[in-house]
C-alpha positions in Angstrom: 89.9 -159.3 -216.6 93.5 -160.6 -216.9 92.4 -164.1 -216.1 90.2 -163.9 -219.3 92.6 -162.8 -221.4 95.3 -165.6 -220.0 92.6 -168.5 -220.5 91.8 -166.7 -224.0 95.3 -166.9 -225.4 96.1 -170.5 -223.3 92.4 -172.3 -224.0 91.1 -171.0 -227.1 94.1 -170.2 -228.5 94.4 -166.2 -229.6 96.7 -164.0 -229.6 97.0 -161.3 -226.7 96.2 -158.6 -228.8 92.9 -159.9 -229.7 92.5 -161.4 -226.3 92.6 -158.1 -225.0 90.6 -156.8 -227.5 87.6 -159.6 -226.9 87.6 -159.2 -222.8 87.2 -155.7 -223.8 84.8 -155.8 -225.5 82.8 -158.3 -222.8 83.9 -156.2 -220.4 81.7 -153.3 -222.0 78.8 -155.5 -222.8 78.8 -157.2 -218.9 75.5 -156.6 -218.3 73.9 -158.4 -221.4 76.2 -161.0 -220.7 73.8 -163.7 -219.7 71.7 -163.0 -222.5 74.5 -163.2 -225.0 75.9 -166.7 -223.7 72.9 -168.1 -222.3 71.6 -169.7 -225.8 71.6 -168.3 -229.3 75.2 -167.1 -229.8 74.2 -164.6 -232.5 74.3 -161.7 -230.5 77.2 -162.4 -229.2 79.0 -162.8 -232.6 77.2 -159.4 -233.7 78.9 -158.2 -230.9 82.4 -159.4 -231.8 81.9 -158.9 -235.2 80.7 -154.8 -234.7 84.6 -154.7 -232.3 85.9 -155.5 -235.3 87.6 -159.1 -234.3 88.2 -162.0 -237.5 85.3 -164.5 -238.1 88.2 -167.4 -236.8 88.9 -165.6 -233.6 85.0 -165.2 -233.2 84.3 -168.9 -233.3 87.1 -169.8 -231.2 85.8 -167.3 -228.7 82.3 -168.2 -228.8 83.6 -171.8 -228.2 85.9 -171.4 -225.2 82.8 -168.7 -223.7 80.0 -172.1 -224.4 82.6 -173.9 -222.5 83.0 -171.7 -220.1 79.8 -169.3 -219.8 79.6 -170.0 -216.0 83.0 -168.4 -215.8 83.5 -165.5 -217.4 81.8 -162.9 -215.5 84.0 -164.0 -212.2 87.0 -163.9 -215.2 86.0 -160.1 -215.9 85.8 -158.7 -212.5 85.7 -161.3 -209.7 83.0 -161.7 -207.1 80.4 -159.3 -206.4 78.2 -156.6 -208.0 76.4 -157.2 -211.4 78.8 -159.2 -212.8 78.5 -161.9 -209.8 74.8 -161.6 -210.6 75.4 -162.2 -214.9 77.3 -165.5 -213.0 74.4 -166.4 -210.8 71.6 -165.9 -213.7 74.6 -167.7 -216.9 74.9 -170.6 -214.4 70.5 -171.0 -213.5 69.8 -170.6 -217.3 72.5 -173.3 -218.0 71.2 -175.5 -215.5 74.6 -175.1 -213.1 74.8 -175.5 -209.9 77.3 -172.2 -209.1 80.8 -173.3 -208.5 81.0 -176.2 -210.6 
């Protein structure tokens, strides 16, 4: 998780409050992850929105996670259990070979 927030605040460009605040809130939400980022970003700006996180800190967000959707799970909690899984599945429905 505290790689997300440093590539938050150093990539997209937020604060560490709300940096915290978003891998959070990610963090909670792990499991829908892949259907979240895989596509339509809707649900996952619902999701930011409902934290209670500024519409400007939303779209850098959803920016840095289109940019980086194969990522962020191994951002949250490293390799293994479902979150290496939400990285397997964001990466085969993004058309990613894992690792790249």
């Amino acid at each position: 998780m505290e790689e997300l927030i440093k590539q938050l605040r150093e990539k997209a460009g937020i604060d560490q409050a709300n940096a915290e605040k978003v891998s959070a809130t990610l963090e909670k939400k792990a499991a829908e992850l892949p259907n979240l980022i895989g596509g339509n970003t809707q649900g996952l700006v619902q999701m930011l929105q409902k934290a209670g996180i500024d519409e400007g800190i939303i779209q850098k967000v959803v920016t840095f996670i289109k940019q980086n959707a194969d990522k962020i799970p191994a951002m949250l909690a490293g390799e293994g259990g479902i979150l290496n899984k939400a990285k397997e599945m964001v990466g085969g429905m993004l058309g990613r070979k894992q690792g790249q």
